[in-house]
C-alpha positions in Angstrom: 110.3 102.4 43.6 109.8 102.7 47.2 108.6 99.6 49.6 105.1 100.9 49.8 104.7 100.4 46.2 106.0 96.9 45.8 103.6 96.0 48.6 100.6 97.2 46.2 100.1 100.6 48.3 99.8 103.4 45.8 101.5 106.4 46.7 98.3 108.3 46.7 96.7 106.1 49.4 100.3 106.1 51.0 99.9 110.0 51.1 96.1 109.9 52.1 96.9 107.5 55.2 100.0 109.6 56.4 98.2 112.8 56.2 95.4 111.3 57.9 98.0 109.6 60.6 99.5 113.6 61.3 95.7 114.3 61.6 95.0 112.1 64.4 93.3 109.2 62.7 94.8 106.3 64.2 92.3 104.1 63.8 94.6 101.7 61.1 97.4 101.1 64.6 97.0 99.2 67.1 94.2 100.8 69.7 96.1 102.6 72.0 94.5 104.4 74.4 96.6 107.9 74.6 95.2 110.5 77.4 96.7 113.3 78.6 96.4 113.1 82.5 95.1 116.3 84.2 94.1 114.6 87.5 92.6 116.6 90.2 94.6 114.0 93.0 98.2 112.9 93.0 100.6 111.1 94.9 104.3 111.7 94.6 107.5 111.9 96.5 109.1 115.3 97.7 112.3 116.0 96.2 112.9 119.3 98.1 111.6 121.8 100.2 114.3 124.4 99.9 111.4 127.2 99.2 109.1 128.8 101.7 105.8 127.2 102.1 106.5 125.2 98.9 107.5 121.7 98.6 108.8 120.3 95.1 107.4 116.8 94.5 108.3 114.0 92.0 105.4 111.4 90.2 106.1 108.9 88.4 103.6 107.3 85.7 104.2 104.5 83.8 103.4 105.6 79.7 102.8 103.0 77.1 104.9 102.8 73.9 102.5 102.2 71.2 105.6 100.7 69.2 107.6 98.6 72.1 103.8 98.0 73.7 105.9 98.5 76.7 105.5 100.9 80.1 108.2 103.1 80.8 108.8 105.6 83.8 107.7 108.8 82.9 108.7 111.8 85.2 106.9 114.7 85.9 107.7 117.3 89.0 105.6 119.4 90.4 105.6 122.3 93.1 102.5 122.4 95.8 102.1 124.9 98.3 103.0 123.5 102.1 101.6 126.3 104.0 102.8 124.6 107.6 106.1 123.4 106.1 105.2 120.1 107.5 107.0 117.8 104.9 110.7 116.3 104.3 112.5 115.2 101.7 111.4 111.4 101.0 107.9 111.6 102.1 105.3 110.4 100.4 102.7 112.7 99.8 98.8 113.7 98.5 98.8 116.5 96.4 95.3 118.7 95.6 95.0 121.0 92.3 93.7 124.3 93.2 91.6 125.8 90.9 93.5 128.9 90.5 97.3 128.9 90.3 98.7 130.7 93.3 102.2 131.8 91.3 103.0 130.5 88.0 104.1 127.4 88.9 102.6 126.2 92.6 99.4 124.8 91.0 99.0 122.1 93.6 98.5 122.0 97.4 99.5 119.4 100.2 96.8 117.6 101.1 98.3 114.9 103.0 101.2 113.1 104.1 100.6 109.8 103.6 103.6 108.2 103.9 106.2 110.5 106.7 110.1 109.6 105.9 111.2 106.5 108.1 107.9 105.4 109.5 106.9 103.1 107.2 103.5 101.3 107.5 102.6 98.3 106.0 99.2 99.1 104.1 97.5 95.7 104.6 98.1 95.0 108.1 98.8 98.4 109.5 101.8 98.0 111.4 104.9 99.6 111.2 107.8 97.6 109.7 111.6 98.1 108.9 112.4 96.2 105.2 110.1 92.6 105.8 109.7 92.8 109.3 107.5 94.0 111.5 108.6 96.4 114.3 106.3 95.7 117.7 106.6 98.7 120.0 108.2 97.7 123.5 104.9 98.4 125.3 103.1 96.0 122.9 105.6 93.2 123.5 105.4 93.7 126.9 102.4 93.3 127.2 101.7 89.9 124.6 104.5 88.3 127.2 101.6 89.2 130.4 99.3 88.0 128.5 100.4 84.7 127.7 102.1 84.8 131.5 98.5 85.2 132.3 97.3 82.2 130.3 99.4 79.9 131.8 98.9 80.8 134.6 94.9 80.5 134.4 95.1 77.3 132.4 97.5 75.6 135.6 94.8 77.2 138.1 92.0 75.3 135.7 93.7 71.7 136.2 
């Protein structure tokens, strides 16, 4: 006798809930929420622009294991049509689905860069930075220094 049947499961309603399982009824697991994503916007990274007016671009989702109830990394490339051949290898990028394939596999287009290779920005404040620090341009710290030049100055002149 099998482990189903010492646990009071007969092997007809054993049968009957895997057959229904193949079927799609999952209603007896956990409620998982399984889509399949066919998103009209994605971001990815470009992992090479070696063809013409086509750059191949990486995204990474994060899947749920209905089992482990744990994300994983789940890899998906995809090639978009860069008509200016503006983009590099490492930037960060928007892609658009066109609503007809232009080959058999450029389904996407560029629609932005929003991230170009070594000019990182930081998305709250704006400014550009190098690991966790800010890089000031050297007109801008020029002039905060004649500014606060200026405020002494002004503040001395007040007494």
């Amino acid at each position: 006798m099998g482990a189903a049947a010492a646990e009071g499961e007969s092997r007809v309603a054993r049968c009957r809930r895997v057959r229904a399982w193949k079927q799609g009824d999952q209603s007896h697991i956990m409620s998982v929420v399984r889509s399949s994503v066919h998103a009209k916007w994605i971001v990815g990274k470009v992992i090479g622009t070696a063809m013409q007016k086509t750059a191949k671009v990486r995204v990474t989702r994060l899947v749920l294991d209905p089992y482990l109830l744990k994300y994983f990394n789940k890899r998906k490339t995809y090639f978009a049509h860069d008509a200016l051949q503006q983009c590099t290898v490492g930037d960060i990028v928007l892609l658009k689905a066109l609503p007809v394939p232009r080959t058999k596999h450029v389904k996407h287009e560029l629609a932005e860069i929003v991230f170009k290779v070594g000019q990182v920005i930081d998305p709250v404040t704006g400014k550009p930075c190098a690991g966790t620090t800010y890089l000031e341009s050297p007109v801008s710290l020029e002039t905060t220094r004649l500014t606060k030049n200026l405020e002494e100055l002004n503040s001395s002149l007040a007494q």
